[in-house]
FINUDO-847653 format. One record per residue (C-alpha): x, y, z. Coordinates in steps of 0.05 Angstrom, whole numbers, plus 5000, padded with zeros to 4 digits. Layout:
REM residues N
XYZ...
This chain:
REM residues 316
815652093226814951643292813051653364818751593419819151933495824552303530825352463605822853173620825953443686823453913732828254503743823954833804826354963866824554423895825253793851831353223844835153333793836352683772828652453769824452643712817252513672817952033613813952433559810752203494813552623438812752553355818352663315820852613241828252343224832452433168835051703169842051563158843250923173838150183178840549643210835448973205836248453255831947853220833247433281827447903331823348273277827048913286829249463247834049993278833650683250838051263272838051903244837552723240831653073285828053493236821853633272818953483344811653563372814353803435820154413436824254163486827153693437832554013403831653883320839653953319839953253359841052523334835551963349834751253348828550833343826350123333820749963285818149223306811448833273805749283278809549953300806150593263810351103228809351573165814951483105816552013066821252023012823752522957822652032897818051482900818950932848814550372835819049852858818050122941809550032926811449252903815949112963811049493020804249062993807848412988808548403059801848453071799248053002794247503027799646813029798746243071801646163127805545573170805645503236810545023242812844603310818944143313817943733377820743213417819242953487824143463514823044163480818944403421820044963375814545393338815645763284810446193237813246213164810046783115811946873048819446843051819647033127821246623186820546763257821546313319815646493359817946063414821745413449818345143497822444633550818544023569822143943630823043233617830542953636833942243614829241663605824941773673819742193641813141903643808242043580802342343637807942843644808043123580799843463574802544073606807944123559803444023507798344453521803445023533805844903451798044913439796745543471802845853428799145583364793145883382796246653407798746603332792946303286789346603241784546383184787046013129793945793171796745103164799344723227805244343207807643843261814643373258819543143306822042483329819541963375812041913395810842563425809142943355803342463350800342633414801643483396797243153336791642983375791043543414791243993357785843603318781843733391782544483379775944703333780445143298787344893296784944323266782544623202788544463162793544123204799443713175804343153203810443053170813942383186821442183178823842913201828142863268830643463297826943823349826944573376829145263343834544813304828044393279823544843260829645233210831344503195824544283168823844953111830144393075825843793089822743473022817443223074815543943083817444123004811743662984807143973041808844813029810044652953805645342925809945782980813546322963819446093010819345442965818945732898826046192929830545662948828345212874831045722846836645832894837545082873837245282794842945782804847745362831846544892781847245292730853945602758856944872769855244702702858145292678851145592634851346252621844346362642845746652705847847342735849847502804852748102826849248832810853549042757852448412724843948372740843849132719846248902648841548292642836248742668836549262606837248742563830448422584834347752593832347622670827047032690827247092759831447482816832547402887834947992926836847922998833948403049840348643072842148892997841349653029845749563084851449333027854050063019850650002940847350552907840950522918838250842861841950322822838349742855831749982848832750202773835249462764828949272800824649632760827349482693826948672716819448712725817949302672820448762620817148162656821847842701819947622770823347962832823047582908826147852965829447383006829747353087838047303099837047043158834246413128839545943082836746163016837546793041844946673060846546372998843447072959846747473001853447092982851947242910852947942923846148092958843148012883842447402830838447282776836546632727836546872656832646632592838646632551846646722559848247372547854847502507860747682555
């Protein structure tokens, strides 16, 4: 059940036909499809009208809606396992956070990292063109990428700065001139890439590995790492696929697994995913859920949307 508006029309004597009043109207949808687009936060949801607050919506109709960061709805379901409690409160579980800028002397890229989850808050253009840009220039510039940083901070967040050249040094300074931005602010040298492309670029950087070592998004792609390893050397403690997960699941054989967030959208059943789910964790495995839009994401999602690093080979 959701918010939405639709144009009510006037049908008096008088009125235009083709002018209305956009309304604000509550209605509850039997979903049939979820589409995720990592990329802008968004999650598309189209479905059945079931009930309406207002009964000039028709409950035989189709809707559409788009549930962003911070949108309300209530979620009903018919069965409720445990496994939908554990993926709800880890979005909001207490993590730090990165707010993370990959700058040069012509753009800069911010990015806030949580848990697993990136998204590119912004790119800012310096304005700066060829070799004729003068360093006074660049304080707007930089106080632009400030004033991004500090829409976006909370308590606890750690400012990660790297880019090439000299101008990630003076981003330093004015950060460490912010009372709180420069609580726990980090600079990581020897990265060189700028932008959008930067700020994905510097989640693979060991520079930033040794800084965000205790995040979740780390802990992901070491294991990401682990599978691969194991699959090149050909070790039979790995299972990817969920035919193959679902067997190593029952037989209370799986370490860790790493489902991608566009498993659901895979056409699998999804009771059979979240029994697998449960019966990783019921016999103490570890389940993540990866962001595909990220490369360890990518790389789970090529396994099938599901893998998992086992304690022991199981027999084929």
């Amino acid at each position: 059940m959701t918010k939405s508006s639709r144009i009510s029309k006037k049908e008096d004597e008088f009125s235009r036909p083709d002018r209305g009043e956009r309304v604000k109207v509550t209605i509850a949808l039997r979903v049939e499809g979820a589409f995720l687009d990592s990329s802008v936060g968004r999650l598309r949801i189209r479905g059945r009208i079931t009930e309406a607050s207002d009964d000039s919506v028709s409950t035989s109709g189709s809707h559409s809606v788009s549930i962003t960061p911070g949108y309300g709805l209530t979620l009903r379901k018919e069965k409720w396992d445990p496994v939908y409690t554990t993926i709800l409160d880890s979005a909001r579980e207490t993590r730090v956070r990165f707010l993370i800028v990959a700058i040069d002397r012509r753009e800069a890229g911010v990015g806030l990292l949580s848990g697993t989850h990136l998204t590119v808050l912004s790119t800012i253009d310096s304005g700066a063109s060829g070799k004729q840009g003068q360093e006074a220039d660049a304080d707007p510039f930089l106080r632009k990428v400030v004033g991004v940083l500090k829409n976006s901070w909370r308590e606890g967040d750690v400012v990660v700065v790297a880019g090439p050249g000299h101008t990630k040094m003076a981003l330093s300074n004015k950060v460490l001139a912010d009372p709180d931005l420069r609580k726990n602010q980090v600079l990581v040298e020897g990265f060189d890439l700028a932008g959008s492309d930067g700020v994905r670029g510097l989640l693979k950087f060991e520079g930033f590995k040794k800084v965000a070592g205790e995040s979740l998004l780390v802990k992901v792609q070491a294991i990401v790492e682990e599978v691969i390893r194991r699959i090149a050397r050909g070790e039979g403690k790995v299972a990817y696929t969920l035919p193959r997960v679902a067997v190593a699941a029952q037989a209370g054989a799986v370490d860790s697994c790493l489902v991608s967030d566009d498993v659901f959208l895979r056409n699998m059943d999804e009771e059979q995913v979240v029994q697998v789910l449960n019966a990783v964790e019921q016999k103490g495995g570890e389940v993540y859920l990866c962001d595909s839009s990220l490369e360890a994401g990518k790389q789970v999602s090529s396994f099938g949307g599901i893998v998992a690093t086992l304690r022991y080979a199981l027999r084929p």
